[in-house]
ROVEX-908105 format. One line per 10 residues: their letters; for each residue x, y, z of N, C-alpha, C, O. Coordinates in Angstrom, 1 decimal. Example, Ala and Ser with C-alpha at 12.3 -4.5 7.8 and 13.67 -1.06 7.14 Angstrom:
BEGIN
as> 13.2:-5.7:7.8:12.3:-4.5:7.8:13.2:-3.3:7.8:14.2:-3.3:8.5  12.8:-2.2:7.1:13.7:-1.1:7.1:12.9:0.0:7.9:13.4:1.1:8.0
//
This chain:
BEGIN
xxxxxxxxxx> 49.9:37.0:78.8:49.2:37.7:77.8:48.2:36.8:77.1:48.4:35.6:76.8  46.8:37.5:76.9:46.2:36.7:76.5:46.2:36.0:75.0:46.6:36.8:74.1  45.9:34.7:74.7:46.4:34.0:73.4:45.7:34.8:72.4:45.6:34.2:71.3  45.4:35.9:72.4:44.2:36.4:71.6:45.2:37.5:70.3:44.8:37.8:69.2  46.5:37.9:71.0:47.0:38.3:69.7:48.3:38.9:70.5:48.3:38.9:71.7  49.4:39.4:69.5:50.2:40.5:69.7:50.8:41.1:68.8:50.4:41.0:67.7  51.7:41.8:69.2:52.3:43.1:68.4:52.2:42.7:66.9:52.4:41.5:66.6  52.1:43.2:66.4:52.1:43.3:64.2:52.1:44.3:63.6:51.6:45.3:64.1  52.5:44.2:62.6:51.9:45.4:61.2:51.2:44.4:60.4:51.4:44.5:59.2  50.5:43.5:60.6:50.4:42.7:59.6:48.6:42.6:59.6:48.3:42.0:60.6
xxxxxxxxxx> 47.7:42.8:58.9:46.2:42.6:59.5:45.7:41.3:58.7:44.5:40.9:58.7  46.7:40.8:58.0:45.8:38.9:57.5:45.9:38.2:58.5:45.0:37.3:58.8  47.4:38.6:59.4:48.0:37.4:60.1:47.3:37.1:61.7:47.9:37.2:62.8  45.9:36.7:61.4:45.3:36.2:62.8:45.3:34.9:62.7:46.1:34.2:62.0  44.2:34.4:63.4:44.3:32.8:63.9:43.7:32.1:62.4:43.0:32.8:61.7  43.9:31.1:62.1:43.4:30.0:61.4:42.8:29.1:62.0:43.1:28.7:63.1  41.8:28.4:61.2:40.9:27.6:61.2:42.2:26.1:62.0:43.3:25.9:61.6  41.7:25.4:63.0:42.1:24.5:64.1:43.3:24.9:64.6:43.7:24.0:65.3  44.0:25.9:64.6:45.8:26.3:65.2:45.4:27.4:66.3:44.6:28.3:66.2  46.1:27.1:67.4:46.1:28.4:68.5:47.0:29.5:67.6:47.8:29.4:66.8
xxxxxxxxxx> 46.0:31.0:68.4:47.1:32.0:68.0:48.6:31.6:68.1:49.3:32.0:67.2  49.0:31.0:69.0:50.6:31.2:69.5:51.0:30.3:68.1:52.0:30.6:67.5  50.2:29.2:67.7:51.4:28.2:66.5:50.9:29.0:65.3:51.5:28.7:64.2  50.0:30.1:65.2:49.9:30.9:63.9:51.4:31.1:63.8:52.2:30.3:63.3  51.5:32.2:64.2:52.4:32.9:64.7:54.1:32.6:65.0:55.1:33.3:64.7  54.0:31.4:65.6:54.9:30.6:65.5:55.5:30.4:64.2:56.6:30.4:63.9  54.4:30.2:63.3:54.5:29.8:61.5:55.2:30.9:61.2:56.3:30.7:60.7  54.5:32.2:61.3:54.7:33.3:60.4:56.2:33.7:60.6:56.8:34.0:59.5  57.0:33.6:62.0:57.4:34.0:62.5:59.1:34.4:61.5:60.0:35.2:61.6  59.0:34.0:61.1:60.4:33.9:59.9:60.2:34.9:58.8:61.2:35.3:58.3
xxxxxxxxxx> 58.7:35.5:58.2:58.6:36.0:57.3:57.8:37.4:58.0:57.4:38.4:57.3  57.8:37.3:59.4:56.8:38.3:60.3:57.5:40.1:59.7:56.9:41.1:59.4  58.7:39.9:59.6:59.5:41.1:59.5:59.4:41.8:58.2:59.2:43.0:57.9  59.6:40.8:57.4:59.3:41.3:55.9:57.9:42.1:56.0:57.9:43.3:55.7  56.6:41.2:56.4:55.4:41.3:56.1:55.0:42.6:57.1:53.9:43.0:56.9  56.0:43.4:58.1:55.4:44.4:59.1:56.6:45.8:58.4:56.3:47.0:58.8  57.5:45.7:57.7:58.6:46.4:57.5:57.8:48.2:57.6:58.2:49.1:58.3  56.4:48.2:56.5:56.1:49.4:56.4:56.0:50.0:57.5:56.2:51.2:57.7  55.2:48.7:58.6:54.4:49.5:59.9:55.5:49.7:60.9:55.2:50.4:61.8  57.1:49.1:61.2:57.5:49.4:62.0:58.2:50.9:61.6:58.3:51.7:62.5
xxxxxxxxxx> 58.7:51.3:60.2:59.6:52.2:59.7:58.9:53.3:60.1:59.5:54.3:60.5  57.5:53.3:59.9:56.6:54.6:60.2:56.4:54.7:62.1:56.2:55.7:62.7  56.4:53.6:62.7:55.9:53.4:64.3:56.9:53.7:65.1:56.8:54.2:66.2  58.1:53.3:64.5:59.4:53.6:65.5:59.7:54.8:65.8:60.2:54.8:66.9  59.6:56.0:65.3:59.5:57.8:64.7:58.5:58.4:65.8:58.8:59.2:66.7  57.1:57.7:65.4:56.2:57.7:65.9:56.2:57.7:67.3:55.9:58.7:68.1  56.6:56.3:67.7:56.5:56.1:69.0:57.9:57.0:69.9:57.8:57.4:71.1  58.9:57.2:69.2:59.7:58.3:70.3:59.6:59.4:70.0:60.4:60.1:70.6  58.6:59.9:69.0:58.4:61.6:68.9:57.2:61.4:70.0:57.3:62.3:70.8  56.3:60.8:70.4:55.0:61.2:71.3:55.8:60.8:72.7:55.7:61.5:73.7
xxxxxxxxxx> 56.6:59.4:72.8:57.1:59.3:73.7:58.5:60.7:74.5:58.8:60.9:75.6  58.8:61.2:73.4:59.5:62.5:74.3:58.4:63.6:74.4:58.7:64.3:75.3  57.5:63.9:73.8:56.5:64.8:74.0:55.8:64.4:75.4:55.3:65.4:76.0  55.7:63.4:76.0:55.2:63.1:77.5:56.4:62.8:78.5:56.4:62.3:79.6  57.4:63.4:78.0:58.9:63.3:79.0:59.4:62.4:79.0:60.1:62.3:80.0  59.5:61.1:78.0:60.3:59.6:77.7:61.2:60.3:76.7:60.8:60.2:75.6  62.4:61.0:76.9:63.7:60.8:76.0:64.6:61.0:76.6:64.7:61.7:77.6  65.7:60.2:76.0:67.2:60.3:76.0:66.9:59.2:76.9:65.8:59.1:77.6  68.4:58.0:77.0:68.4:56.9:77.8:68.3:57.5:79.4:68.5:58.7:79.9  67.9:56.2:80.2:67.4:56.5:81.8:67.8:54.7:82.0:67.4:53.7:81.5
xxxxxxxxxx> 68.6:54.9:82.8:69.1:53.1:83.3:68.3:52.6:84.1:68.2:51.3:84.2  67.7:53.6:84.8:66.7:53.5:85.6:64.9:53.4:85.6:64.1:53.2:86.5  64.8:53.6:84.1:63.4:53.4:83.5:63.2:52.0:82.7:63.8:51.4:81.8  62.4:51.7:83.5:61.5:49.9:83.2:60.5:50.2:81.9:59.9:51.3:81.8  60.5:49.2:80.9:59.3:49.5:80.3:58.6:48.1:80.1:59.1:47.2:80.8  57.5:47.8:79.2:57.3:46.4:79.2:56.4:46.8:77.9:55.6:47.7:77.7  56.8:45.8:77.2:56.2:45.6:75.2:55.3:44.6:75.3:55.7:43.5:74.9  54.2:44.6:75.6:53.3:43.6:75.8:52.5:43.5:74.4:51.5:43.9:73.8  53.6:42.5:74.2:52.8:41.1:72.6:54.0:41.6:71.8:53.8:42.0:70.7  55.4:41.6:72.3:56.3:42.5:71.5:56.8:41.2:70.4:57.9:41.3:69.8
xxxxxxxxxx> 56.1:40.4:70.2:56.4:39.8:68.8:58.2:39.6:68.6:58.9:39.1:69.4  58.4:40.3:67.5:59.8:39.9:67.1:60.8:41.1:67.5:61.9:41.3:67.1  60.2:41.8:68.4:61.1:42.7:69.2:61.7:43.9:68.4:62.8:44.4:68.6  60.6:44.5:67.2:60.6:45.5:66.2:60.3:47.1:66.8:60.7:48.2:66.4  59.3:46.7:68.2:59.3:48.1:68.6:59.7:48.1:70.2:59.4:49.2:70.8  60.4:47.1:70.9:61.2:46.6:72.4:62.6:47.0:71.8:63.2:47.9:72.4  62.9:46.6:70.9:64.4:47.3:70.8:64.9:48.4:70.6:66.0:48.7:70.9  63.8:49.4:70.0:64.2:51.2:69.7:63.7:51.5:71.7:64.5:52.2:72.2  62.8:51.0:72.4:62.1:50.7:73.7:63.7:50.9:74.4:64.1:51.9:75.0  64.4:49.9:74.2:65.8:49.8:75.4:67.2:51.0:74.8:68.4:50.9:75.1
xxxxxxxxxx> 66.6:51.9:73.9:67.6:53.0:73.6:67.1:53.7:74.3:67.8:54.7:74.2  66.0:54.0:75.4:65.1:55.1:76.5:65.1:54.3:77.6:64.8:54.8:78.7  65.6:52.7:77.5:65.0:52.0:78.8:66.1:51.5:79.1:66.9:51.4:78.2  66.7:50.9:80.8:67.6:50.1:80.9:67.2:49.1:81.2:68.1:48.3:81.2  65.9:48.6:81.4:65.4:47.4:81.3:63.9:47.4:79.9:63.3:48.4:79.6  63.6:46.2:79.5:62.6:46.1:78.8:62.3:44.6:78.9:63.1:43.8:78.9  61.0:44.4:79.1:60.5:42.7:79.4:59.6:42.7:78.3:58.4:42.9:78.6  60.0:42.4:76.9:59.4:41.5:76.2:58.6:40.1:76.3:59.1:39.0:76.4  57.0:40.6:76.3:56.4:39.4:76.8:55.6:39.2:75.1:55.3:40.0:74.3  55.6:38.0:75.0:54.6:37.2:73.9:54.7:35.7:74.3:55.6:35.0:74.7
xxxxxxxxxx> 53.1:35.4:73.9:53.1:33.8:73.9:53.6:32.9:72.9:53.5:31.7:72.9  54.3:33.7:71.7:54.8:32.9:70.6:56.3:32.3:71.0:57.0:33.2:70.5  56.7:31.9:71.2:57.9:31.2:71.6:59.0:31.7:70.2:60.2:31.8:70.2  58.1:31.8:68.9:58.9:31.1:67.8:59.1:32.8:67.7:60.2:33.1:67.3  58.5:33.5:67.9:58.3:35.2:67.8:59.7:35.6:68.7:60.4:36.3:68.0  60.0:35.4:69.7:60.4:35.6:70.7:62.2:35.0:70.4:63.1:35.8:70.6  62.5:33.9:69.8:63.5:33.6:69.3:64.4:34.4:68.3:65.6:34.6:68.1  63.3:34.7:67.5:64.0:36.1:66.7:64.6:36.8:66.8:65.7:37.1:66.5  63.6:37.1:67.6:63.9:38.8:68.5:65.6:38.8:69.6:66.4:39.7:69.8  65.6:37.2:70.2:66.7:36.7:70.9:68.2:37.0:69.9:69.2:37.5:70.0
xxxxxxxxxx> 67.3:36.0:68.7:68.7:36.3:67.5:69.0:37.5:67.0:70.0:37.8:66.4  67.9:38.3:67.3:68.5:39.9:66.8:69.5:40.4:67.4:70.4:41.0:66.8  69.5:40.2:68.8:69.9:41.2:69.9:71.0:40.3:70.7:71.5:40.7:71.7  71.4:39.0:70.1:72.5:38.4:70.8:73.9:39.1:70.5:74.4:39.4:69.4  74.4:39.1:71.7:75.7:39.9:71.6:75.7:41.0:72.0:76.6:41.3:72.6  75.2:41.6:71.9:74.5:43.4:71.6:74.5:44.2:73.2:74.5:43.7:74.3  74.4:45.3:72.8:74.4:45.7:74.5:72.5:45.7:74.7:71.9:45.5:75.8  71.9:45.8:73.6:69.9:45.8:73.5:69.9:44.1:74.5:69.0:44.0:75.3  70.8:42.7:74.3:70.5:42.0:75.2:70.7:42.0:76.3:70.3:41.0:77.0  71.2:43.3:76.8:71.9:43.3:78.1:70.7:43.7:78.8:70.6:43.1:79.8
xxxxxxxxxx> 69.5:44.7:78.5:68.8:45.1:78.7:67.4:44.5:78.6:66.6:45.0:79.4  67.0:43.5:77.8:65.9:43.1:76.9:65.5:41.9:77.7:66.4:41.1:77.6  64.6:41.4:78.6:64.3:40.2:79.4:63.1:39.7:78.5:61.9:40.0:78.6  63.6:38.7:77.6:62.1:38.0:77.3:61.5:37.1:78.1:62.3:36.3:78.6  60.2:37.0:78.4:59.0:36.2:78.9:58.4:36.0:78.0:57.9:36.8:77.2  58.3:34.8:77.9:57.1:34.5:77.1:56.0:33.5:77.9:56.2:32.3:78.2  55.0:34.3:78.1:53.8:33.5:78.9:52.5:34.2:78.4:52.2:34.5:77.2  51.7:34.3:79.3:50.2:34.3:79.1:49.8:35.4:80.2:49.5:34.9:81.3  49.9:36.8:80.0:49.4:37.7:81.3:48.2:37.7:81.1:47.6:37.7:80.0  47.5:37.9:82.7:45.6:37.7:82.7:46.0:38.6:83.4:47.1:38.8:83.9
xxxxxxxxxx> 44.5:39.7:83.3:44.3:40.4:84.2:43.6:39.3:85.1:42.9:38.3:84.9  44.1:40.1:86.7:43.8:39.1:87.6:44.3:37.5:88.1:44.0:36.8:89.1  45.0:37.3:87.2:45.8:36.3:86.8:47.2:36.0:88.0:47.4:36.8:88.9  47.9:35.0:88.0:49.3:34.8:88.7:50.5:35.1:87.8:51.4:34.3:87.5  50.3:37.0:87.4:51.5:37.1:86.9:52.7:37.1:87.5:53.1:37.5:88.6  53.7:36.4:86.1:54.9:36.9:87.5:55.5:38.5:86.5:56.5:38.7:85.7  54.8:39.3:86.9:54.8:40.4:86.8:54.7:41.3:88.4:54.0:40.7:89.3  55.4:42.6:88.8:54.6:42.8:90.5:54.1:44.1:89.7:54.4:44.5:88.5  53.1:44.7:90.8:52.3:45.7:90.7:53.4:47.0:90.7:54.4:47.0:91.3  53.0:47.9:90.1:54.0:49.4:89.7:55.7:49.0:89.8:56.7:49.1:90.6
xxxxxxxxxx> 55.3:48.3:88.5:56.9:48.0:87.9:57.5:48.2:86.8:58.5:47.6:86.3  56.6:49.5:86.3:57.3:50.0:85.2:57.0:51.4:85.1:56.1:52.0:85.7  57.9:52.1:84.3:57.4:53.8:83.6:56.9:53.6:82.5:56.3:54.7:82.2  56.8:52.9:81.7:56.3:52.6:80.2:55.5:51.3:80.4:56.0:50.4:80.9  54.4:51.3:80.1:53.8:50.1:79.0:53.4:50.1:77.5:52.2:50.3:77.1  54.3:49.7:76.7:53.6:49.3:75.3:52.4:48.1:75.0:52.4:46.9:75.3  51.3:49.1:74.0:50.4:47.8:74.0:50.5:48.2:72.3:49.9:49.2:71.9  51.5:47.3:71.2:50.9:47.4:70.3:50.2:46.8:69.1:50.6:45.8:68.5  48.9:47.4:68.7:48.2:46.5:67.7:48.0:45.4:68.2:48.1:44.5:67.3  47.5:44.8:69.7:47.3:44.1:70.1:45.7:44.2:70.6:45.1:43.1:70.7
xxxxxxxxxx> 45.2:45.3:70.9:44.0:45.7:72.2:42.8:44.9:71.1:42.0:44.1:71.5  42.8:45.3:69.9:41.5:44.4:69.2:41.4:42.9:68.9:40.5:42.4:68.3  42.7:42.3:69.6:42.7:41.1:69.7:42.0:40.5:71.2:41.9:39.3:71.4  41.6:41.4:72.2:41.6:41.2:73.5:40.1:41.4:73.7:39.5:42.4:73.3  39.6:40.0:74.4:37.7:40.1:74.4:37.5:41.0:76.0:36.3:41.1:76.4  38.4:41.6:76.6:37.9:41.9:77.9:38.7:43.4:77.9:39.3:43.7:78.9  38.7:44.2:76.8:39.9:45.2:76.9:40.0:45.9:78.0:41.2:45.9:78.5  39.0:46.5:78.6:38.8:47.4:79.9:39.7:46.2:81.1:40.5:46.8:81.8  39.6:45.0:81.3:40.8:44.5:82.0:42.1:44.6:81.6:43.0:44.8:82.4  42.2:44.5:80.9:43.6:44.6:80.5:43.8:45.8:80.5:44.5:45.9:81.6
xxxxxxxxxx> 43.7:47.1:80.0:43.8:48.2:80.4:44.0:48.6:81.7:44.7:49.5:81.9  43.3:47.9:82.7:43.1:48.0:84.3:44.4:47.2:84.9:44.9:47.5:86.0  45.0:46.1:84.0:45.9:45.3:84.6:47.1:46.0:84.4:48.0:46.2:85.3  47.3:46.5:82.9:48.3:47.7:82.6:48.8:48.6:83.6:49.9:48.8:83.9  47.4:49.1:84.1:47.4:50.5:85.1:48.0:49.9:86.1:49.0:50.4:86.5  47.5:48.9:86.6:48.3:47.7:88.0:49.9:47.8:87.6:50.5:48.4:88.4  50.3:47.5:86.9:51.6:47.4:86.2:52.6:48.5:86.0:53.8:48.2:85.8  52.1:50.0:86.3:52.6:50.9:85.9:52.8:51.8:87.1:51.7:51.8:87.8  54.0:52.7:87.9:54.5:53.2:88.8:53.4:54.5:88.3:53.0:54.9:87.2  53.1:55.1:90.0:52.4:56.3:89.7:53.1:57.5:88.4:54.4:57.7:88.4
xxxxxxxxxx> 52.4:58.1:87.4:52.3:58.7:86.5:53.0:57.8:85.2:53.5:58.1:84.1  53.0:56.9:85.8:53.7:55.8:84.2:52.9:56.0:83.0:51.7:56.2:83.0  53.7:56.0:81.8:53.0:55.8:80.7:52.3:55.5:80.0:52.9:55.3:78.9  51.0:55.1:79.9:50.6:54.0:78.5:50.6:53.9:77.5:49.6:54.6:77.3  51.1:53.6:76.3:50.9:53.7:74.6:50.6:52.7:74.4:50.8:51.6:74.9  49.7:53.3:73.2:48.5:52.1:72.6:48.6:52.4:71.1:48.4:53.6:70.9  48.8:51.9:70.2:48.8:51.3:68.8:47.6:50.6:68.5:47.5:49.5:68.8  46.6:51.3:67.9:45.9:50.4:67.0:45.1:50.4:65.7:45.3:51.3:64.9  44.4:49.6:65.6:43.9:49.7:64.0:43.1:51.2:64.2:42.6:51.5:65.3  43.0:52.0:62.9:41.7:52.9:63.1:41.0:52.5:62.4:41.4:51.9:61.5
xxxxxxxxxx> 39.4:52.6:62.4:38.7:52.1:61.9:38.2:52.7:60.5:37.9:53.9:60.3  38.2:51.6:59.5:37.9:52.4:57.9:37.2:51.3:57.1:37.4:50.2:57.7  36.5:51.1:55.9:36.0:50.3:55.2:36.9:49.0:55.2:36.4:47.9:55.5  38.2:49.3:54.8:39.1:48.3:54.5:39.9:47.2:55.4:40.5:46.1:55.0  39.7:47.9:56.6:40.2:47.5:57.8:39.2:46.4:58.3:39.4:45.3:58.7  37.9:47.2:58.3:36.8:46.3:58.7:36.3:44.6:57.8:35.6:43.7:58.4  36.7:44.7:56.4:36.7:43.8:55.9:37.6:43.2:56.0:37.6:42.4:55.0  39.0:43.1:56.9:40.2:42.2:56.8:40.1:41.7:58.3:40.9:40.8:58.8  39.1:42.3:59.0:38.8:41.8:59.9:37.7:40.9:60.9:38.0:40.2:61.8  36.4:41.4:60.3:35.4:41.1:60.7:35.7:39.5:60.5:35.4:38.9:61.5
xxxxxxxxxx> 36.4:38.7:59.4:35.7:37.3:59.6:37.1:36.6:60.7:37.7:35.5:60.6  37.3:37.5:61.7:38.6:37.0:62.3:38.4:36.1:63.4:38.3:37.1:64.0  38.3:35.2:64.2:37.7:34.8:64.6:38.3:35.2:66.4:37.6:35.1:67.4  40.0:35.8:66.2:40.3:36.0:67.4:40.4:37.7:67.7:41.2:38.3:68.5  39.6:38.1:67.1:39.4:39.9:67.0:37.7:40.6:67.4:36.6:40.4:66.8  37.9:41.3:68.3:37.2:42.0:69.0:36.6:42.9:68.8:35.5:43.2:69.2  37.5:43.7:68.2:37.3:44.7:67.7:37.6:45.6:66.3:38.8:46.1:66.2  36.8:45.9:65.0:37.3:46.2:63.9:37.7:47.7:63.5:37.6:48.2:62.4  38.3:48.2:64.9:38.9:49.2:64.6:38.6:50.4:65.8:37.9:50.1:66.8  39.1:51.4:65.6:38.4:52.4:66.8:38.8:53.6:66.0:39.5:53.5:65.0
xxxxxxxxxx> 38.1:54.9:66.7:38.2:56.1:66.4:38.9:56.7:67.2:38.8:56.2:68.3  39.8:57.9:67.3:40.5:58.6:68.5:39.9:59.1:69.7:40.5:59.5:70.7  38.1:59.2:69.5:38.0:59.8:70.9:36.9:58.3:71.5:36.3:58.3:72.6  36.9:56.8:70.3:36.4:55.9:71.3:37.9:55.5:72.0:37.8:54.9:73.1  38.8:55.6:71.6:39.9:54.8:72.0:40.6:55.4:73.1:41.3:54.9:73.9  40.0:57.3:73.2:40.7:58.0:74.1:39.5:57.7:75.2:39.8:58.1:76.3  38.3:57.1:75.3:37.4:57.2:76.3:37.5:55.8:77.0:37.3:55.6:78.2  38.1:54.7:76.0:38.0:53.4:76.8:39.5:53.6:77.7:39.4:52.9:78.8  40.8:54.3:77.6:41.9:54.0:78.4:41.3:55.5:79.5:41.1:55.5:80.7  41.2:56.4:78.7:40.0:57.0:80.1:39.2:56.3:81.1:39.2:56.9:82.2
xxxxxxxxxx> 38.6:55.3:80.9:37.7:54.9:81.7:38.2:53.6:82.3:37.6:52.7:82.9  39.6:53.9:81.9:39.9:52.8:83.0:41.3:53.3:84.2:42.1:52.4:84.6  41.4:54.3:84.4:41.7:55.6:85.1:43.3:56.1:84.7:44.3:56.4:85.4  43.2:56.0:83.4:44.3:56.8:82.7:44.4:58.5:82.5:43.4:58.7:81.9  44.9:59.3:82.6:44.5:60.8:82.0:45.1:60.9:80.8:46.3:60.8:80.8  44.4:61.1:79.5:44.5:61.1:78.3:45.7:62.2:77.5:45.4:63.3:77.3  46.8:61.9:77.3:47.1:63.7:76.6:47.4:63.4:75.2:47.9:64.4:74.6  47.2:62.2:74.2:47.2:62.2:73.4:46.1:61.2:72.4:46.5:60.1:72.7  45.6:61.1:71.8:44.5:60.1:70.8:44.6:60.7:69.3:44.1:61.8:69.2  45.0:60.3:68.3:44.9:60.8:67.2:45.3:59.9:66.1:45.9:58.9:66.6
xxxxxxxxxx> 45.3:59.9:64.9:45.3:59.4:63.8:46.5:59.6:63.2:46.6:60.5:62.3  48.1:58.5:63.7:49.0:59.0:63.2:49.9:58.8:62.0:50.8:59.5:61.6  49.4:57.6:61.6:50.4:57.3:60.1:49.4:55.9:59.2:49.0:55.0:59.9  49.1:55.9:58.2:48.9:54.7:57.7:50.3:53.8:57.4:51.5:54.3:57.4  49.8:52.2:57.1:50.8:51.3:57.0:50.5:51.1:55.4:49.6:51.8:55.0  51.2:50.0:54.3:51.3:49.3:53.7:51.3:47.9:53.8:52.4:47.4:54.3  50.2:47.2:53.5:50.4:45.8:53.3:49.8:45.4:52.3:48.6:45.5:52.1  50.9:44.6:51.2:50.3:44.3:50.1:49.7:45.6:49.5:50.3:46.6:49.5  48.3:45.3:48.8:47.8:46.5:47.9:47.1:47.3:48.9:46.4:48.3:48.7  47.2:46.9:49.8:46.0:48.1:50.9:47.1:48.8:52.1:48.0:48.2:52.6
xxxxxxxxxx> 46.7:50.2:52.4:46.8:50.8:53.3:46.0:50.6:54.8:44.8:50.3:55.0  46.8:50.8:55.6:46.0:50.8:56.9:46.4:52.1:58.0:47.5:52.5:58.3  45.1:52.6:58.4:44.9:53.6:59.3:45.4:53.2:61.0:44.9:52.4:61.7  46.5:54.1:61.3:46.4:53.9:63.3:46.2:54.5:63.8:46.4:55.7:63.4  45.8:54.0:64.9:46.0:55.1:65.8:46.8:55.3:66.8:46.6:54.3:67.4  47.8:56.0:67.7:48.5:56.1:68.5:47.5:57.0:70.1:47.2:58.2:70.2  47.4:56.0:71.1:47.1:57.1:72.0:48.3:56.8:73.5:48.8:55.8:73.8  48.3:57.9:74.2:48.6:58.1:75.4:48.2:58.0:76.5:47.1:58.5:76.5  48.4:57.7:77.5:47.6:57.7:79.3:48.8:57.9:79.9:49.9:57.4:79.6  48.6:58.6:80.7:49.3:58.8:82.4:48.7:58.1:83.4:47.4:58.2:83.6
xxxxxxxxxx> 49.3:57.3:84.1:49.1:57.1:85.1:48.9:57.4:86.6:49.5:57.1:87.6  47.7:58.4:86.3:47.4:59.5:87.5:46.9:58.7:88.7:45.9:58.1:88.3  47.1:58.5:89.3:47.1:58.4:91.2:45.5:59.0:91.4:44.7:58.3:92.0  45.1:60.0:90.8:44.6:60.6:91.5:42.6:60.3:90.9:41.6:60.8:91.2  43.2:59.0:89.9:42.2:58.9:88.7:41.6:57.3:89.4:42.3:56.7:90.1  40.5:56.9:89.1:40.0:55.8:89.5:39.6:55.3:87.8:39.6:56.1:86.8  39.4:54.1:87.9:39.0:52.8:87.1:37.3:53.6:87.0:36.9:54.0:88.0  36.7:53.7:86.2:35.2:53.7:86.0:34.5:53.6:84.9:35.1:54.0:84.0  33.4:53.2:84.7:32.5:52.6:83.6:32.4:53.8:83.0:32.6:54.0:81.8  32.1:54.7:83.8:31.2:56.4:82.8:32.0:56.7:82.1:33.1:56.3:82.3
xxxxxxxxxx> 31.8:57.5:81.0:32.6:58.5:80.3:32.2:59.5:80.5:31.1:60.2:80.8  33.6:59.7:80.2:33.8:61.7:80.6:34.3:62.2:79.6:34.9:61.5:78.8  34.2:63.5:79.4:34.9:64.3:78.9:36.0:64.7:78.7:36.4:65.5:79.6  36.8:64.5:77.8:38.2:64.8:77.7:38.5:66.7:78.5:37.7:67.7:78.5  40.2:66.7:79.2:40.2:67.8:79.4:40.9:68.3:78.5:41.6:67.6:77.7  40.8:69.9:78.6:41.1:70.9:77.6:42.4:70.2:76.9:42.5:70.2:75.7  43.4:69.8:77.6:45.0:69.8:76.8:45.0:68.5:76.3:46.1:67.9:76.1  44.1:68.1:76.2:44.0:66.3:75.6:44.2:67.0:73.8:43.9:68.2:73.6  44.6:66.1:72.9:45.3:66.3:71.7:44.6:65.3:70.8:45.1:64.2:70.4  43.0:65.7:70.3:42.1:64.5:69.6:42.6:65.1:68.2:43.1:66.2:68.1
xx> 42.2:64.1:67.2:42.1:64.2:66.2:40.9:63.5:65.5:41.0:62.3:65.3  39.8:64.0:65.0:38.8:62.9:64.5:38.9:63.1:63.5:38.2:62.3:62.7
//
């Protein structure tokens, strides 16, 4: 995964002036939970009310999923109550130990494979091609300077009709000023039908994009967005945009 960010509720907590993302993060890593509490209590709900709305409910021993930047393992662990496997990947080591001490003992370790490396699109992952039914990408994609690869390497990643979920900032005055002076951020937010056109256009079929919960941090609120892709077979990778079809679920 690229050093460029992973999973949070948290929008101060980017890179600092001379530290790689990974030793930010590494720092935070002890107070990470406090500082995301609002965004995971509202995301967890979230993510398995849309996730059984696309046919992800009730456990499957047999369903892979993968939480790509799963941080302290806040939204990989509700992940392995639907999954019998889940591969927690992040480059924070110190993120990743948490998440280890959450779930030691537990039947969620029996299930939970952490990696912690650096996936490239195009890259020597030790990931193989359609090896999962789920991919989580959360509050990660506006950390990423090449999103349309990554999106594409996702799709690489995912068994025909697999899932994609995406979490991310929506874009609003507030959001944009906690972001712009970021130095490892890409992007200061998106709207539900640019965010439904970029996993579109990288041959996903859309059935959900919409504006699902704000967060709390500190004195400000923050806007997300939650969208969906299927992994259609029948869809190619392409620059153009298209037109959402009829049963796609926008909210602007």
């Amino acid at each position: 995964m690229s050093e460029k960010g992973h999973s949070h509720g948290d929008p101060h907590s980017h890179s600092e002036a001379g530290k790689t993302n990974k030793e930010v993060w590494d720092e935070k890593s002890g107070d990470y939970d406090a500082d995301s509490k609002d965004f995971v209590e509202k995301a967890i709900p979230c993510l398995s009310n849309l996730l059984a709305a696309s046919g992800v409910k009730g456990f499957d021993k047999d369903r892979r999923a993968l939480d790509f930047g799963a941080g302290t393992g806040n939204l990989a662990i509700p992940l392995s109550k639907l999954c019998g496997h889940v591969t927690a990947v992040d480059v924070s080591p110190g993120m990743l130990k948490v998440l280890q001490q959450k779930i030691k003992g537990s039947d969620e370790e029996k299930r939970i494979e952490v990696l912690c490396c650096e996936l490239k699109p195009g890259g020597n992952n030790p990931i193989e091609p359609n090896s999962f039914d789920v991919v989580l990408c959360s509050m990660v994609l506006h950390h990423v300077p090449d999103m349309k690869a990554i999106l594409k390497m996702f799709k690489a990643f995912l068994k025909p009709n697999g899932l994609l979920f995406v979490y991310d900032f929506a874009i609003e005055t507030k959001t944009k000023e906690k972001l712009e002076d970021k130095k490892d951020v890409f992007s200061l937010g998106f709207t539900p039908m640019s965010l439904l056109e970029l996993v579109q256009g990288c041959g996903f079929r859309v059935v959900q994009s919409s504006n699902v919960f704000s967060f709390g941090f500190k004195e400000f609120n923050f806007p997300v967005i939650a969208t969906v892709g299927i992994n259609d077979s029948m869809l190619k990778p392409k620059g153009t945009k298209t037109k959402p079809a009829h049963k796609n679920r926008i909210s602007l």
